[in-house]
C-alpha positions in Angstrom: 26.3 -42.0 69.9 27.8 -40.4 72.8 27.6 -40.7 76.5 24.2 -39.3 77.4 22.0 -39.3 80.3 18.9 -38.6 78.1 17.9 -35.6 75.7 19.2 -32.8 77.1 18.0 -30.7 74.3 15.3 -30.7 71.0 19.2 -29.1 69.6 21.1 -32.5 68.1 24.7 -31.2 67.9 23.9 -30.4 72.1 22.4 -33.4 72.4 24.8 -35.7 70.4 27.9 -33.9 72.5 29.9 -36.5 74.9 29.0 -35.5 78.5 32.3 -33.9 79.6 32.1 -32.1 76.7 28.2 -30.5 77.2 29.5 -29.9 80.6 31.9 -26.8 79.1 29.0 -25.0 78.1 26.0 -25.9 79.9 26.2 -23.3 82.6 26.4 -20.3 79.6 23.9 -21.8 78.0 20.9 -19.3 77.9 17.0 -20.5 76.7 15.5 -17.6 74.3 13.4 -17.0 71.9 14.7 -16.2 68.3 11.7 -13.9 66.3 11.2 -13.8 62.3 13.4 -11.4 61.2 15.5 -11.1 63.9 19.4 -10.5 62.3 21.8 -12.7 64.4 25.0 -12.2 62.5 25.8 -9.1 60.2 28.4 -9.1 57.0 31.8 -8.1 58.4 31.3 -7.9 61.9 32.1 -9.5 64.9 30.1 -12.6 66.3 28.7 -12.1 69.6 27.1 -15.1 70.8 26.2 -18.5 69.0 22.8 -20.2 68.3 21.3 -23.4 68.9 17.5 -23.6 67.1 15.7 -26.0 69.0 12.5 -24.8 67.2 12.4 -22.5 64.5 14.8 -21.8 61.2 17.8 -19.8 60.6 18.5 -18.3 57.3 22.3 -17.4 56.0 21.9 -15.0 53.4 24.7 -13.7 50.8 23.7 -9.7 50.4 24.5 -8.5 47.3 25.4 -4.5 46.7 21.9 -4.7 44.4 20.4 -5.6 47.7 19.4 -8.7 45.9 19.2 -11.4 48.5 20.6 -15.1 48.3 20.0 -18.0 51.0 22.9 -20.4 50.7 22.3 -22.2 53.9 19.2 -22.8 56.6 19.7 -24.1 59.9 17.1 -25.7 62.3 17.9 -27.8 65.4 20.2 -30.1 63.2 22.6 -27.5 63.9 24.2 -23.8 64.8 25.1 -20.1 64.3 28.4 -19.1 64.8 30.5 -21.2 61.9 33.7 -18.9 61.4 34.4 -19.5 65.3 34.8 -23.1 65.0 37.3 -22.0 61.9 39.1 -19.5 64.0 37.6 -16.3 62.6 35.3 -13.8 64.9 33.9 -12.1 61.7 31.0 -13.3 59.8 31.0 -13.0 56.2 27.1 -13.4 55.9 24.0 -12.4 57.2 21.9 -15.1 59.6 18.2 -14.0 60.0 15.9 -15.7 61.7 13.3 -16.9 59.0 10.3 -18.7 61.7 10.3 -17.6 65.1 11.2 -20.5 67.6 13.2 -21.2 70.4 17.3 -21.7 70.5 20.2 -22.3 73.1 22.4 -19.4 73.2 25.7 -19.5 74.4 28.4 -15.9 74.4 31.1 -16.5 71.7 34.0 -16.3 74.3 32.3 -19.6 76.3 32.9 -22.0 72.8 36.0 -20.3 71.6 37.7 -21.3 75.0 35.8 -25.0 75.5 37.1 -25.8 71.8 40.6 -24.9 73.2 40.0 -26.9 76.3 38.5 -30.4 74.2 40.1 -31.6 70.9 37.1 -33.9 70.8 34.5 -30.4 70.7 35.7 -29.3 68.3 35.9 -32.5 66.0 32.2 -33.4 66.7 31.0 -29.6 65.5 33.8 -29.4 63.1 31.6 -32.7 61.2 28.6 -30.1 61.3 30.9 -27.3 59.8 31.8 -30.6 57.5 27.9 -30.8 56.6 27.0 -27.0 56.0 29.3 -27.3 53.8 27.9 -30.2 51.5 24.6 -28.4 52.0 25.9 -25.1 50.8 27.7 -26.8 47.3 24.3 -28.6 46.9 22.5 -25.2 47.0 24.9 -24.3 44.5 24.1 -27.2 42.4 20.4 -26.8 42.5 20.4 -22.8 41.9 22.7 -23.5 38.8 21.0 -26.7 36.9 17.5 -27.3 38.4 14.5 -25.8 37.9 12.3 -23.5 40.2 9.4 -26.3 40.7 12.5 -29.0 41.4 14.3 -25.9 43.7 10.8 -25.0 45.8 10.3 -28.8 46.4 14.2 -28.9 47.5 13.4 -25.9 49.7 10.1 -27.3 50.9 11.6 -30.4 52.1 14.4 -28.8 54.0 12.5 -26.8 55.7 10.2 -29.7 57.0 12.8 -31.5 58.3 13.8 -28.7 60.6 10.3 -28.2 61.7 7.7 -29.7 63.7 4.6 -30.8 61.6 3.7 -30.4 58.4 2.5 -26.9 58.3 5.5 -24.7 57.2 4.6 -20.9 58.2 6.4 -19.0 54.7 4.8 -16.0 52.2 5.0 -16.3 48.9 7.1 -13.3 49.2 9.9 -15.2 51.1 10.0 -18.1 49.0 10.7 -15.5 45.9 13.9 -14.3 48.2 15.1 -17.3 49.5 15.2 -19.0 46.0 16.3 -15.5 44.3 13.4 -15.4 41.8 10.2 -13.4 41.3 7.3 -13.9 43.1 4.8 -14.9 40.9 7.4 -17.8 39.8 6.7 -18.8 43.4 3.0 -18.4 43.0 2.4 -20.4 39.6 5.2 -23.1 40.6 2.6 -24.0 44.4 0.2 -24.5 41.8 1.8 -26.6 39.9 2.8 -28.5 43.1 -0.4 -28.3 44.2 -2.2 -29.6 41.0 0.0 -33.0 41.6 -1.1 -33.0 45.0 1.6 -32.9 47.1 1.3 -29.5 48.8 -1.5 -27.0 50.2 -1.1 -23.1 49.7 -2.5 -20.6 52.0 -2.1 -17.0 52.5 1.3 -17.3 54.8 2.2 -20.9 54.9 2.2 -24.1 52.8 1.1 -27.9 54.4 3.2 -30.5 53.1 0.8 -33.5 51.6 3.1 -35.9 49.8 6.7 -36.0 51.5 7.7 -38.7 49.0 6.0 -37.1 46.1 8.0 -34.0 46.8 11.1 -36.0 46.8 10.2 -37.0 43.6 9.6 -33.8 42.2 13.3 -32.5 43.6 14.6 -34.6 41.1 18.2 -35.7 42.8 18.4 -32.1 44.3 17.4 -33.1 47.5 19.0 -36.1 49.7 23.0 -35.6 49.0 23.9 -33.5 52.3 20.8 -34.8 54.3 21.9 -38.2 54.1 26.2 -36.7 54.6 24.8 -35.2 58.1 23.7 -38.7 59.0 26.9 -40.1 57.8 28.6 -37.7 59.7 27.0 -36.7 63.1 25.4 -40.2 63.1 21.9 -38.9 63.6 19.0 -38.4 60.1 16.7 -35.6 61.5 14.5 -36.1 58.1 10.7 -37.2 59.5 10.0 -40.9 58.7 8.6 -42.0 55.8 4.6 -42.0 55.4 1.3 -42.0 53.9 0.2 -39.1 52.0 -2.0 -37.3 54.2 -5.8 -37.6 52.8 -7.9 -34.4 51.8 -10.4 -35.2 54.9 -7.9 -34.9 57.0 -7.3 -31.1 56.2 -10.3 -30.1 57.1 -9.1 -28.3 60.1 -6.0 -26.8 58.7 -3.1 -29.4 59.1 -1.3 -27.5 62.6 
């Protein structure tokens, strides 16, 4: 771990940066909110300013000329916007929506471009996240190529909950159909399915997460690879602790 003097932000790759290092930054960086929908980065332009979630999820999306969307990455506070500047390229390829509102750490372009010039060690420690999107994106690769759409939802499920606080994920069945580039009732019938083994709860715009392990299960080996390569790398798991499956009484009130 690196020199600290405590959490100075819910944002790991911030908070897992070596003092002198967060001190290149720290006076640009700005507290906002980031709101659903909200386009960060656009196909083929330049990139502006970099994100740091705290709270909330980012979505990078490959746009097809059939306007058929395609996640191939997600970021929550595990991580940041921006990639191609820590690559040496001011363009983004893709698109990075803001998928749940939340909060984030932004920081003008310019700022990181010139501490990354100024500290060899910067840009190794965000160069292991580039390192980790990386894994994640040839493992979304993997699943949309061999798995199936109950095995990709539960992937998708459980990537989401790591990068969130609680179990209640706020998601339609709409953006589930777009972020997993299938149909929506596909969506629909495969949360029943899920929920018929009990290990999720559906409701009209968002999905409680009953059984962690069970959903693990029902992954099927497409989940786990570039989790456990950003703890291997960055030396910090942000997947919630094991536990019990949460019981039917206690849901009474809407899991929050």
């Amino acid at each position: 771990m690196s020199p600290s003097s405590g959490d100075r932000s819910r944002n790991l790759l911030l908070n897992g940066m070596h003092l002198d290092d967060f001190a290149l930054i720290q006076g640009a960086l700005e507290p906002v909110q980031i709101e659903f929908k909200t386009v960060l980065e656009r196909p083929g332009k330049g990139i502006d300013f970099v994100y740091f979630p705290e709270e909330g999820l980012l979505s990078i999306i490959s746009r097809f000329e059939t306007s058929r969307d395609v996640e191939v990455g997600i970021v929550g506070r595990e991580g940041m916007s921006g990639i191609p500047l820590l690559l040496n390229d001011r363009l983004s390829t893709y698109a990075t929506n803001v998928q749940v509102s939340g909060s984030a750490q932004r920081l003008p372009a310019d700022v990181l471009t010139n501490a990354l010039g100024t500290s060899r060690q910067l840009h190794d420690h965000l160069l292991r996240f580039v390192r980790a999107a990386e894994i994640q994106t040839a493992s979304t690769a993997s699943a949309n190529g061999r798995a199936k759409l109950e095995e990709r939802l539960a992937r998708w499920l459980l990537m989401t909950h790591d990068r969130l606080t609680g179990d209640r994920l706020d998601v339609t069945h709409e953006l589930l159909a777009t972020m997993l580039a299938c149909r929506r009732p596909g969506v629909t019938v495969t949360l029943h399915l899920l929920e018929g083994k009990g290990l999720v709860r559906s409701n009209r715009g968002h999905v409680i997460i009953l059984d962690r392990e069970g959903l693990e299960h029902a992954a099927n080996g497409s989940y786990g690879l570039a989790e456990a390569e950003y703890a291997r790398l960055l030396g910090q798991d942000f997947r919630p602790r094991p536990r019990r499956p949460l019981l039917a009484a206690t849901l009474a009130g809407e899991v929050e």
